[in-house]
Every structure is written in structure tokens, then in C-alpha cells.
N, C-alpha and C positions, 0 to 999 in steps of 0.2 A: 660265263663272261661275255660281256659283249666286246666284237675283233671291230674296231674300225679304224678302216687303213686308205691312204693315197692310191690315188687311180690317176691315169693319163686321158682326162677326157677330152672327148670328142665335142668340137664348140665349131660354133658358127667362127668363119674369119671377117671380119669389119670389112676389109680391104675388098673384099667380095662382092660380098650381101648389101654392104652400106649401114645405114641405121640400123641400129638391131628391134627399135619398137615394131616395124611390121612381121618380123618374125619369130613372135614370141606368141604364145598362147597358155589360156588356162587348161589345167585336163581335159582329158577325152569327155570324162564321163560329165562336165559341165555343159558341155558345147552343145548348143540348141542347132538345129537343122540353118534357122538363120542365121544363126554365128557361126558358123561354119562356111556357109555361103562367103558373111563378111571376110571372114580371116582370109580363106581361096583369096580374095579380090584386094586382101592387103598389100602383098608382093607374092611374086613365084616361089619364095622358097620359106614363106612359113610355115612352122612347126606342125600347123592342121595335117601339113600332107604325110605325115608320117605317124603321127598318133592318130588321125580320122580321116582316112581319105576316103572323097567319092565315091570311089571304086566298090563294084561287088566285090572282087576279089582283093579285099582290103590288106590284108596282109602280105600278099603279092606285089600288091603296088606300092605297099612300104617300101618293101626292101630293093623292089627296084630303085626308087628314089631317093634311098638312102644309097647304095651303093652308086648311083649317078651324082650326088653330090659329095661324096668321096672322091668321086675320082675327076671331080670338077675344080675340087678345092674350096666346095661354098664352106665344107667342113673339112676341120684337120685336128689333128688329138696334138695335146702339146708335148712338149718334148720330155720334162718330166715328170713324176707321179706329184702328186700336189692335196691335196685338202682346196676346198672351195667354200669359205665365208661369206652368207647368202644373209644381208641384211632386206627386210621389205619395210617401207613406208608407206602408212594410208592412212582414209580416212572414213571416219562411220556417217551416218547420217546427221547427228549435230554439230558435223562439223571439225572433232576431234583428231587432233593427229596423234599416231600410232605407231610402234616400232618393235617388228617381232624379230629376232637374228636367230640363227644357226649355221650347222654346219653340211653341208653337201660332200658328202664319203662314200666307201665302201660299206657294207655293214653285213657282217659276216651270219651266212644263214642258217637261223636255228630252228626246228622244229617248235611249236607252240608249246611241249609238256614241257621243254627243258623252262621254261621259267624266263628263258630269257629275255625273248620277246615276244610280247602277250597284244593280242588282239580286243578289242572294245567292242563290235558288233559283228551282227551273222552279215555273210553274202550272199549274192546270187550266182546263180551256176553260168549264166549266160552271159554275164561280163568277163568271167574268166575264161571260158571257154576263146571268147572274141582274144582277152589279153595274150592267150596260151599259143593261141595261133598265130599271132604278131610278133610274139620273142621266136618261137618255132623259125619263122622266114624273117626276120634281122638281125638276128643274132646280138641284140642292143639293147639295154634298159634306155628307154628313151624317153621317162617321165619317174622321177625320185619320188618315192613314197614318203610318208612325213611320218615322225616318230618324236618321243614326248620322252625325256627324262624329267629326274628331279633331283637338283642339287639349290637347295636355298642357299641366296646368300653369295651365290659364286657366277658371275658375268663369265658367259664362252665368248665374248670379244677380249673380255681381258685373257682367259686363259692360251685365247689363240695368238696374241697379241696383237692385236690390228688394230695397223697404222697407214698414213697415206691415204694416198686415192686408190679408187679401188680400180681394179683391172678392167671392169667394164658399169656401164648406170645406163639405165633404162627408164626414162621419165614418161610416164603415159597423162595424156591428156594435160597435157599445159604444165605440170607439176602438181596439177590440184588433184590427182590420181594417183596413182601407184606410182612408187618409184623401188628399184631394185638396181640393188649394186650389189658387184660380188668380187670378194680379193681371192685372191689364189696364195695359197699359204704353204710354200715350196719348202721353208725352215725346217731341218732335219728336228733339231729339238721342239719348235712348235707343233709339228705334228705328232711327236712324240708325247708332247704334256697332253694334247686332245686327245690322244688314244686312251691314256693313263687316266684319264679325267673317268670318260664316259664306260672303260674296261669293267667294275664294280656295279655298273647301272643297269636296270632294268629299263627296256627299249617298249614305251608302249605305242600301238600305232593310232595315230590320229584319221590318219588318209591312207589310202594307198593298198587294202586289205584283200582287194582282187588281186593286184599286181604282185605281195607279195606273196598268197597262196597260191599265185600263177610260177613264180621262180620256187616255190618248193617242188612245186610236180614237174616242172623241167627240168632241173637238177637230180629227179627220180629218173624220170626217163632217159638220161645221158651218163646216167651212171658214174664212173672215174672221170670223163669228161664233163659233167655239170658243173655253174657255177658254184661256187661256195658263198659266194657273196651278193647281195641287193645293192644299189642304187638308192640310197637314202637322204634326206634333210631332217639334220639332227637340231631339237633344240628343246629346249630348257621350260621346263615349262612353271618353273616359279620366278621367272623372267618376266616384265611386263610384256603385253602386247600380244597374250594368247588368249585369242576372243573364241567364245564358240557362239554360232547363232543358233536361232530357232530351226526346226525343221518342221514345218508345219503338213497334216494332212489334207488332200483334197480327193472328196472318192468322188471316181470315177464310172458309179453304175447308176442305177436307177436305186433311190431311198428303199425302203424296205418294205418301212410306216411312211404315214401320212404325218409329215410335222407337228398335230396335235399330240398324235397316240405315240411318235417317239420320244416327245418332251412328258408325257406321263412318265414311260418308260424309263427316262433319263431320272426322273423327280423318287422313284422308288430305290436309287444308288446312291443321288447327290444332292445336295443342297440345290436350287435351281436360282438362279432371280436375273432378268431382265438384261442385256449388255447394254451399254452407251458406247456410238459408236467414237472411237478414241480412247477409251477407258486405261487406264495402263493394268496390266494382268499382272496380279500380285502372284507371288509363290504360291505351288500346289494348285492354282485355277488354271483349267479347260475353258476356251473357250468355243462356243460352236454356232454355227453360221448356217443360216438355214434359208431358201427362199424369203421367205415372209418373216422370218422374227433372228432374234442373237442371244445368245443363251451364256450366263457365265458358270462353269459347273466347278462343287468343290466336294470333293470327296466321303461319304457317309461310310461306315463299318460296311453296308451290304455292297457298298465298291471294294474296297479293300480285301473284302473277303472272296473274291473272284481271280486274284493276284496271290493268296495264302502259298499256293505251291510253287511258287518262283521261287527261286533266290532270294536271301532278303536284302544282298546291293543290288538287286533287280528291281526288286517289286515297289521299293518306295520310288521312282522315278513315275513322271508325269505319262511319259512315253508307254509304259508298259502297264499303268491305270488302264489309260486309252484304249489300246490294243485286250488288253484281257477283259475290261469290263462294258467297252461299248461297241468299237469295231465287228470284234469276230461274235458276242454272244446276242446283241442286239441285233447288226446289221449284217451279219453275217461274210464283212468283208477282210478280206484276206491282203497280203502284200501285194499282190497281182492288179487289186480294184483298184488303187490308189495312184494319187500324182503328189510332190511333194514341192514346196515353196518355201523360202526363207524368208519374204516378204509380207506382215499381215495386209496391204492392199492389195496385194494379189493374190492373194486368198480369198480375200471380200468380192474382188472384182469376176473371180472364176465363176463364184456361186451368183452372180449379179446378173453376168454373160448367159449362166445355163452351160458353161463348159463343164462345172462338177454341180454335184447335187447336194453337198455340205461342204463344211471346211471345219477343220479342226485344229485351232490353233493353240501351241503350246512355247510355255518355257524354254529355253535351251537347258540341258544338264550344266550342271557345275564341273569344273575343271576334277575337283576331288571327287564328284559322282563317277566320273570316269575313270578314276584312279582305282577306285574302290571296286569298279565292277572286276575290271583286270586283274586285280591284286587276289583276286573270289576266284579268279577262271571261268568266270560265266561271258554272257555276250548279253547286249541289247540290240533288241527289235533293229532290223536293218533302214538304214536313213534317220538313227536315232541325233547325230551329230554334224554341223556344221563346220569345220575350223576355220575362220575369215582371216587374211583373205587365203585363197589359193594361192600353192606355188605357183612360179609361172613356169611353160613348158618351155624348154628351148634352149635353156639357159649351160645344162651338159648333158653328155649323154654319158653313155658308159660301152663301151662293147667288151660283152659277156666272154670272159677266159681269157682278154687279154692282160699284157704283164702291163 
């Protein structure tokens, strides 16, 4: 059974801070060395400084300046336990506006066998380790993890019932960017219909897979005093407004072959023929980007057959063609060689620069590929998934064991 219950978070005061747009930010694990920079030079007291600070000793100076801003008042938890309704609006690149909601709760922690809540892709040891050390010294979930039910047919605005203006809106860039509002939903019965909603649901995680395999081993190590609970954004995922984007590859080593002899090599798997550049990439096509030529690849039996021992909600995915049949057996690269991109111009532009030596641009999964892989218990290749947009960071926190 999934527990999700009211918490008393920890928020920015207006009265304080001022606008809340300079103190917000996307995840840690987004933020580029120069966004980072920026955010620092947004105001003194955005969110960078406590999910990515300058500091060697990072998690030190978290919690220093989390506890300086407690006791400053830039943050105060409110007075009762509450549900927080997290609507985002955006927009894609045509232009298109957008609207994903959920809910921002507690969400009670379960081991991965129990079923309850089921992971989508492997990690890496070294973002938790970094996360593990950051809860260790703030004792704070200080960035919600994002989690995916499925209830068709049923709006969580209606069931939360939300109405009014909301408690706080955060308009970025003119309005023609993000906008985030969030109501606090104090109603003993409203929060009781959300709990009862999502209590029967299977919690799958879209984002957040370090963070919350970092609150399982700290709740091990703390033993009777461990949280029970994550820091979550719940939401619906047969609700419009759940995009996932591409995650495209760029390796990062020196080629292997000479671009003739890898396009032989590519032609003995796949169909090969010529890319335009712009072309729109139909289902099941690879595309690859090479110094001197662009390649659209589609899949022959002697690719398929390189993928046989996966899973089979593994093996048909784009993602895991790549990886099993030209990455590691052709070029020998590994997750370690790679850089990754959501953008096919910047992709084209890396291998153009000479910053990577190919690019491998793919599909994004379908919302039900990813349903499917989880519903299996398997995982996909790590950076297999996009969710657009990001939560924003800042918005609550949570400190871990309190009531």
C-alpha cells in the first residue's frame, strides 16, 4: 500500500526573500557548472546553495546554511501538516502550452521487492554517495522525487479539490516560461480522499532514483530513528502534460573505427541510408552523427539478436538496441564514455565542435514502455528517460523525523 500523508514544510517566507523567482532552481543533478554560477548571482539565498554548493565540503555547507536560514527566518515550516498541490505550466519548442499537476507529500518508504514502489533505470554509485552525505549533515529532503501513478479517467485537482488562488506562483521569464503555483491543502477530508486515492497505487519513479535509494540506506543506517518516509511529487500519469524527452548519446572518447569501417560495421546489423539534416526520426530509428557523414540506422534480426538476453520490456526499446548492439560490442563504450543531451542541435553541434566523436540520437520511450519495464522489475540503461519539465527545487522541503 502506498502511505502518503501531510507534512509541515519548510518554505521560503516572501516577507523575507522577496520574489520567490531568484530562489528557485532545477535539480542538482541538471545544473551545469555555469548554471550554477548564474543561480549563486541570482540572490543570496537560492536553493543552488543547499542542493550544490561551491564548497568542497558540500554537505557541510549545506547544513550550515540551512540551519543559518532557519534561524534567520529566510525559512519557517508552517504551522500545520498540509498536502501541497504543485500545478507547472510550459512550454515546448512549437510553441505549445502545457500543464502537468500533482501532489507534493510524504510517501512512505518501501523497499523495491515490496511492489510498491518500483524504479525505471539503474544508477550510479556516485550521485548517491554525494546525496547520502547531504541528508547524513541536514537532516532535510531538500528536493522531491517525482513518482508516476495511473488512475484514467480521474483528475488529482479534482480529487484534491482545488480551488482559489494558490498559496504561492512563480512566473519565469515574462510568463512565456514556466509558471508554478502551489495550493496547500490543509482540508482534513481532502487530504484524506488523496491518501485513499493513491493508497491501492503502484508509485513508479520517473526522477529522483539516487535520492530515493539514498533515503533507503539512511533509514538502514538510523535504524528505529530512520525516516519512514520520502519527499515526493505525485502525479497521474494518464493526466495530460506528461512529456518525456529524448536522451540522446554523445561519446566522449576517441572512435574506435575510422567512420568508413564503423558504417560497414553498422550496415552488417542495420538497414543504413544517408540522414537529411532535419529529417524527422520515425519510430525504432537511430540516428548517428559522425564527423564527415549522418547515418539513419533501423534495426536488422543480427541487431536484435545482440539484445536476445535482456528482458523482453527491455530489449525492444531503442535505448537498449544502442547500448547492446553498437556502443559496448562495436565501440567498446561503456556508461562512463558518454555525455548525454536532450537537444538534437546539440548533439549535431558537439560532434561539429570536436567536443564528442559521435552522437547517437534516439527516441524518447513511451510513457507505457516505461510502465511496462517496471511492472517486469527490470531497469533501463541509466539516462534512459527525460520527464520535461523538471520540478523546481525550492518550492518545500521536508525535515526528516519531524512531526
Amino acid at each position: 500500500m502506498a502511505v502518503v500523508s501531510a507534512f509541515r514544510a519548510l518554505r521560503y517566507d516572501p516577507a523575507v526573500v522577496g520574489d520567490l523567482v531568484p530562489v528557485v532552481a532545477p535539480p542538482y543533478d541538471v545544473i551545469s557548472p555555469a548554471q550554477q554560477d548564474a543561480l549563486y548571482d541570482c540572490s543570496p539565498y537560492n536553493v543552488v546553495r543547499l542542493i550544490l554548493p561551491r564548497e568542497a565540503a558540500r554537505a557541510e555547507a549545506a547544513a550550515a546554511t540551512l540551519r543559518a536560514w532557519m534561524a534567520s527566518g529566510v525559512l519557517a515550516r508552517d504551522p500545520e501538516p498540509a498536502l501541497y498541490f504543485y500545478s507547472q505550466e510550459f512550454s515546448l519548442k512549437d510553441g505549445s502550452r502545457h500543464r502537468r499537476d500533482g501532489v507534493l507529500c510524504r510517501l512512505g518508504l518501501e523497499e523495491f521487492g515490496t511492489g510498491v514502489v518500483r524504479p525505471h533505470e539503474r544508477t550510479f554509485p556516485g550521485p548517491k554517495a554525494d546525496q547520502l552525505a547531504l541528508l547524513r549533515a541536514t537532516g532535510a529532503y531538500l528536493s522531491p522525487i517525482f513518482g508516476l501513478y495511473a488512475r484514467p479517467g480521474e483528475r488529482l485537482r479534482d480529487v484534491a479539490a482545488i480551488a482559489g488562488a494558490p498559496l504561492l506562483e512563480i512566473v519565469q521569464d515574462g510568463g512565456g516560461g514556466e509558471v508554478h503555483r502551489v495550493w496547500r491543502v490543509d482540508d482534513a477530508p481532502a487530504i484524506a480522499r488523496v491518501a485513499a486515492t493513491l493508497a491501492p497505487e503502484t508509485i513508479f519513479i520517473a526522477d529522483g532514483h539516487h535520492r530515493y535509494e539514498t533515503a533507503l540506506t539512511y533509514r538502514a543506517e538510523r535504524g528505529a530513528d530512520g525516516p519512514r518516509s520520502v519527499l515526493a511529487f505525485l502525479s497521474n500519469m494518464e493526466e495530460e502534460g506528461l512529456l518525456v524527452l529524448p536522451t540522446h548519446r554523445l561519446l566522449g572518447v576517441p572512435l574506435r573505427l575510422a567512420p568508413r569501417d564503423f558504417e560497414e560495421r553498422l550496415r552488417a546489423c542495420f538497414a543504413v541510408e544517408p540522414l537529411a539534416p532535419g529529417a524527422p526520426r520515425p519510430d525504432g530509428a537511430i540516428d548517428v552523427v559522425l564527423p564527415d557523414r549522418r547515418l539513419r540506422l533501423r534495426a536488422r534480426e543480427a541487431a536484435r539478436a545482440c539484445v536476445t538476453h535482456l528482458p523482453a520490456s527491455v530489449r525492444g526499446l531503442d535505448v537498449a538496441l544502442l547500448h547492446g548492439a553498437i556502443l559496448e560490442p562495436m565501440l567498446g563504450a561503456g556508461s562512463r564514455d558518454l555525455e548525454f543531451t536532450h537537444d538534437d542541435d546539440e548533439a549535431v553541434e558537439a560532434v561539429a565542435s570536436g567536443r564528442s566523436t559521435a552522437a547517437f540520437l534516439l527516441n524518447p520511450p513511451t510513457v507505457a514502455a516505461v510502465r511496462s519495464v517496471c511492472l517486469a522489475g527490470e531497469l533501463m540503461p541509466e539516462k534512459s528517460t527525460y520527464f520535461y519539465p523538471k520540478l523546481a527545487s525550492g518550492l518545500v522541503f521536508d525535515l526528516v523525523g519531524e512531526p
